[in-house]
C-alpha positions as CSV (number, residue, x, y, z in Angstrom):
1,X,0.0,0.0,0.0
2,X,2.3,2.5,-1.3
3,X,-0.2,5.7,-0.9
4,X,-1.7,4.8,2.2
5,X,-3.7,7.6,3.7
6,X,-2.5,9.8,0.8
7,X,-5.3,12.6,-0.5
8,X,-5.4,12.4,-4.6
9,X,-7.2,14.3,-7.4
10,X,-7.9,12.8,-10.8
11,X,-9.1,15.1,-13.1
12,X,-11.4,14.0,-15.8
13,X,-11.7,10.7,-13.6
14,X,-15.1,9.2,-14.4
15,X,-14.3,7.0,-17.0
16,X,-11.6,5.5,-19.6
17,X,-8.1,6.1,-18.6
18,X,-8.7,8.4,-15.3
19,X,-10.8,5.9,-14.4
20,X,-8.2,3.2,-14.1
21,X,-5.9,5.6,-12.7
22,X,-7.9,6.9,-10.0
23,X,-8.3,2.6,-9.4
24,X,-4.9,1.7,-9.2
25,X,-4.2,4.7,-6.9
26,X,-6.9,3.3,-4.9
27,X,-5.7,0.0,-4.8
28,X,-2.5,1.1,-3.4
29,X,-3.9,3.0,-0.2
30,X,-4.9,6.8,-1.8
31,X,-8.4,8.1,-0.9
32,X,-9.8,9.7,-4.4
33,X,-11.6,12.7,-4.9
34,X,-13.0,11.6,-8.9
35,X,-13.3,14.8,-10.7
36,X,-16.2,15.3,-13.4
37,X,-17.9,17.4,-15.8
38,X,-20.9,16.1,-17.2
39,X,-20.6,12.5,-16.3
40,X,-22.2,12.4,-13.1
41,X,-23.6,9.4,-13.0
42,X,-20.4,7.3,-14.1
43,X,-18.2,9.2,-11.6
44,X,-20.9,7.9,-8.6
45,X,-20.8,4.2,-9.8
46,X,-17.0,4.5,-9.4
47,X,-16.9,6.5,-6.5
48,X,-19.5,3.7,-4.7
49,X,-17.2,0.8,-5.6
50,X,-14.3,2.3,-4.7
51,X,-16.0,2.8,-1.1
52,X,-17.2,-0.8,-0.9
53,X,-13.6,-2.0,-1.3
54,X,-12.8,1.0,1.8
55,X,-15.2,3.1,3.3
56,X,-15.1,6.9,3.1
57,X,-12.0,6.8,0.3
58,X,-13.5,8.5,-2.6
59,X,-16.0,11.2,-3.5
60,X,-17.0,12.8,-6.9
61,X,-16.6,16.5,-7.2
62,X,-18.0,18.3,-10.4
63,X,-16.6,21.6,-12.2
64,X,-16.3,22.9,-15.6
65,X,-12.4,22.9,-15.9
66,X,-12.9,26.2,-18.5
67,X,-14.6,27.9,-15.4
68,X,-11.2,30.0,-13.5
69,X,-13.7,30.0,-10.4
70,X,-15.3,26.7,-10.6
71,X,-11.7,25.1,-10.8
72,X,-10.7,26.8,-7.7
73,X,-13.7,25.8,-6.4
74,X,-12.9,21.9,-6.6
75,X,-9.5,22.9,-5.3
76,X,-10.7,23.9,-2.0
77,X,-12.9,20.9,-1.5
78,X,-10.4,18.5,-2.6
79,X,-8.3,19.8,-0.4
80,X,-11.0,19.9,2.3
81,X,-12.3,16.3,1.7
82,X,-9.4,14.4,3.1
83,X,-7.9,17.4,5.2
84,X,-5.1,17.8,2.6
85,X,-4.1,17.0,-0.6
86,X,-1.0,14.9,-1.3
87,X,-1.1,14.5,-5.7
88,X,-2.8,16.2,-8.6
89,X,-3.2,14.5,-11.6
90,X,-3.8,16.2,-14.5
91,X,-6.0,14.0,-16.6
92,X,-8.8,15.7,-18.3
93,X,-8.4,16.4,-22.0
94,X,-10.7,17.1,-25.0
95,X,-9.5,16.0,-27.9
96,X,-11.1,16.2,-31.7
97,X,-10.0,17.6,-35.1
98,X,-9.9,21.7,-35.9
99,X,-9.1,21.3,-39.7
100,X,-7.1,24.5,-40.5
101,X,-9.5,27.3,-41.9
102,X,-12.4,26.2,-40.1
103,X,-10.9,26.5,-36.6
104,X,-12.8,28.8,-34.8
105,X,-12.4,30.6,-31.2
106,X,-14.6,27.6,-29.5
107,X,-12.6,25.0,-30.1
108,X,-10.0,26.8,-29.2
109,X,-10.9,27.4,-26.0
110,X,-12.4,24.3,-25.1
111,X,-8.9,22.9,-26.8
112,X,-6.5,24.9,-24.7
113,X,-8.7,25.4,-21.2
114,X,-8.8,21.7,-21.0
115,X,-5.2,20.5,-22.1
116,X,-3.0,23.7,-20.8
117,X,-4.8,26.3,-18.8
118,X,-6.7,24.2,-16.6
119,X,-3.8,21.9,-15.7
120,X,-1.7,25.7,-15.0
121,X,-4.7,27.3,-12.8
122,X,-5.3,23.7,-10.8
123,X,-1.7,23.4,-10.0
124,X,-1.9,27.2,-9.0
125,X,-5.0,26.6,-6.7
126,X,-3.7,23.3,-5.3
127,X,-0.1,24.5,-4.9
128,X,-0.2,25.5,-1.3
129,X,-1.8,22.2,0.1
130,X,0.9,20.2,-2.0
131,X,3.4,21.7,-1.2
132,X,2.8,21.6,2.8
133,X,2.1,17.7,2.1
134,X,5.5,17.4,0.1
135,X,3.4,16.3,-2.4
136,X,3.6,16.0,-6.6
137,X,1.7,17.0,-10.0
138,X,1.6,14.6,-12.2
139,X,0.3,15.8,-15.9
140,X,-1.2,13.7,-18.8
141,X,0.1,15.1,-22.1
142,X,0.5,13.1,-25.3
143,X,3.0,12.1,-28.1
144,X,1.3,14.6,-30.4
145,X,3.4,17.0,-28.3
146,X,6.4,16.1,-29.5
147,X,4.7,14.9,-32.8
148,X,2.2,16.7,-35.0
149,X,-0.7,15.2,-35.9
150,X,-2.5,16.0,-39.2
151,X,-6.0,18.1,-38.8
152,X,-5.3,18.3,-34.8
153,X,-3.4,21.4,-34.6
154,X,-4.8,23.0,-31.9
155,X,-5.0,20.0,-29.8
156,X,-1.2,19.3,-30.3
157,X,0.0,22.8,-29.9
158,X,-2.1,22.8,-26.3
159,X,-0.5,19.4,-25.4
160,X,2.9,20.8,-26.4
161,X,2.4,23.8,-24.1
162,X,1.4,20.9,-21.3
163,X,4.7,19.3,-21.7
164,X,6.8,22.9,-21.5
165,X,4.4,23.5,-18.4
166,X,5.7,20.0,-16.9
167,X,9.3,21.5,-17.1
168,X,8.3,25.2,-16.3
169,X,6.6,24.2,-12.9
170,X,9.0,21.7,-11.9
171,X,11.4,24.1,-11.6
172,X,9.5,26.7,-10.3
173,X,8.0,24.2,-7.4
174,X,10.8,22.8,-6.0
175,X,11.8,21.5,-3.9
176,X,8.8,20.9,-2.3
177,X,6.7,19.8,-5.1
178,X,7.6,17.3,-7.6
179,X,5.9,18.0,-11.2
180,X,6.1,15.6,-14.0
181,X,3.9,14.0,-17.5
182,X,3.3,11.2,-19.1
183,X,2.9,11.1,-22.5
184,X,0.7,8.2,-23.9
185,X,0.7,6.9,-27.5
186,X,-2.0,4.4,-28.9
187,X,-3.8,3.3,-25.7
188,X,-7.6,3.6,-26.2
189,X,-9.4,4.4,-29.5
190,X,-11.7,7.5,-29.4
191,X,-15.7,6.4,-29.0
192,X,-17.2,5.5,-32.3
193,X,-15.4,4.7,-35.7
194,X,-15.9,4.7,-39.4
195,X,-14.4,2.1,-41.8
196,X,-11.8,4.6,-42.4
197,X,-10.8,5.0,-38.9
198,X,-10.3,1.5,-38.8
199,X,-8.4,1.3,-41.6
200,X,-6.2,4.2,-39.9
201,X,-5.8,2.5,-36.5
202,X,-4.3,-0.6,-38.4
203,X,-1.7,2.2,-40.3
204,X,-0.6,3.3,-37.1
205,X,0.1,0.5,-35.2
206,X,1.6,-0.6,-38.2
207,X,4.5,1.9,-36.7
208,X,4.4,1.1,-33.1
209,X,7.8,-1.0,-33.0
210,X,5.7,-2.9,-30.3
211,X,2.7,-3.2,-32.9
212,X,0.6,-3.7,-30.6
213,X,-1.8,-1.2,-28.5
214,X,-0.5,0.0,-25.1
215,X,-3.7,-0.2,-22.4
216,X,-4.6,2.3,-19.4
217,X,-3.3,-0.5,-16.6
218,X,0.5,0.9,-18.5
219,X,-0.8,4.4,-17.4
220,X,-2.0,4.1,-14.2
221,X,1.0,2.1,-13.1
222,X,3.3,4.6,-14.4
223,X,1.3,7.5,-12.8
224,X,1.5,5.1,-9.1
225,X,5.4,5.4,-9.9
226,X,5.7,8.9,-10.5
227,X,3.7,9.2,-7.2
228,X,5.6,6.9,-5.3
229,X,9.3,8.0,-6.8
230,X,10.6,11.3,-4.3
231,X,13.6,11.8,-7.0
232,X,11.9,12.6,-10.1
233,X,11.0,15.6,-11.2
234,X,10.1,17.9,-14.9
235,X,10.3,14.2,-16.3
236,X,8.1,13.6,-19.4
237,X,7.9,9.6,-19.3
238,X,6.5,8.2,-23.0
239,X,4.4,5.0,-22.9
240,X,3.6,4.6,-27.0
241,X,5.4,1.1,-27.1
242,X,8.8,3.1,-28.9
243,X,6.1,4.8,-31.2
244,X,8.0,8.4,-31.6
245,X,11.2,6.1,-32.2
246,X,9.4,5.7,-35.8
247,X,8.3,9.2,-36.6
């Protein structure tokens, strides 16, 4: 039980990846506080198994990350909930094409608040409760950071401004605050595909040395040792099974 009695908050938590991540933090001793926007109803089904394996370890908080004062909002009461807050993971991220000359100013903010500002303005908000706790940041970027991807160029210049942020606030936090990402390649396919997206998935693994798709338990095991690891810090950690080795 590596985090035992250790606060955290998973952003965009309810389902898919910070889902399992907010579970294997669990496993290992953290309470949770599962962060939400609109999925309300999946955030309480995990929050309610979560407390059947140990009573009183999780709760679901909701805010509209774009909101400046309903993110500090869900600072405060995470860092009420548990009297303290030990890790912030930056999870939440939208993510969908802006083809260039139709890109307008909603998808870029939605874009940017979700992968760059929030994850600046909840570090911000959280800082003085992590760093009285020792505790880290720990921020989900992507290897379309580092790697441009065609159609997505808001999304990948937001994610690239996430990974400089890793570095920036690692440097700026220390020493009593640890900050660092993980950048994930091809670990679960958006909802919903066309015959073309199929066709597109097979392409890209085709370039995965591993060729083979990397899944969210690879995630959440590298976030636990990021959490767990008091000598790492403005690391940037790929798990894309060598996939930027072949760009």
């Amino acid at each position: 039980m590596l985090l035992t009695d250790k606060s955290v908050l998973v952003t965009g938590a309810a389902n898919r990846l910070g889902a399992q991540i907010a579970r294997t933090l669990h496993q290992n001793g953290a309470n949770l506080i599962i962060h939400y926007r609109a999925s309300a109803d999946a955030a309480e089904v995990l929050v309610t198994e979560l407390n059947q394996l140990r009573e009183d370890s999780a709760i679901a908080l909701g805010a509209d990350l774009s909101s400046i004062t309903e993110l500090e909002t869900l600072a405060n009461k995470a860092i009420g909930t548990f009297d303290g807050l030990h890790i912030l993971v930056n999870n939440a991220s939208s993510f969908y094409p802006t083809r260039f000359g139709e890109i307008d100013q909603q998808a870029w903010d939605d874009l940017t608040a979700s992968n760059y500002r929030a994850p600046l303005f909840l570090a911000q908000a959280c800082y003085p409760a992590l760093k009285q706790s020792s505790g880290c940041i720990i921020n989900l970027i992507d290897i379309y950071a580092s790697l441009p991807l065609k159609h997505h160029s808001v999304y990948c210049s937001a994610k690239a401004a996430n990974q400089m942020l890793v570095k920036s606030l690692a440097l700026e936090l220390a020493p009593e605050v640890r900050v660092n990402g993980i950048s994930p390649g091809a670990i679960l396919w958006p909802t919903g595909e066309t015959n073309d997206e199929q066709n597109y998935k097979k392409a890209l693994l085709e370039q995965v040395p591993l060729k083979r798709r990397g899944t969210p338990q690879a995630i959440s095991e590298t976030v636990l040792f990021l959490a767990t690891n008091d000598y790492i810090t403005g690391e940037i950690i790929r798990v894309d099974g060598g996939r930027l080795l072949s760009a």
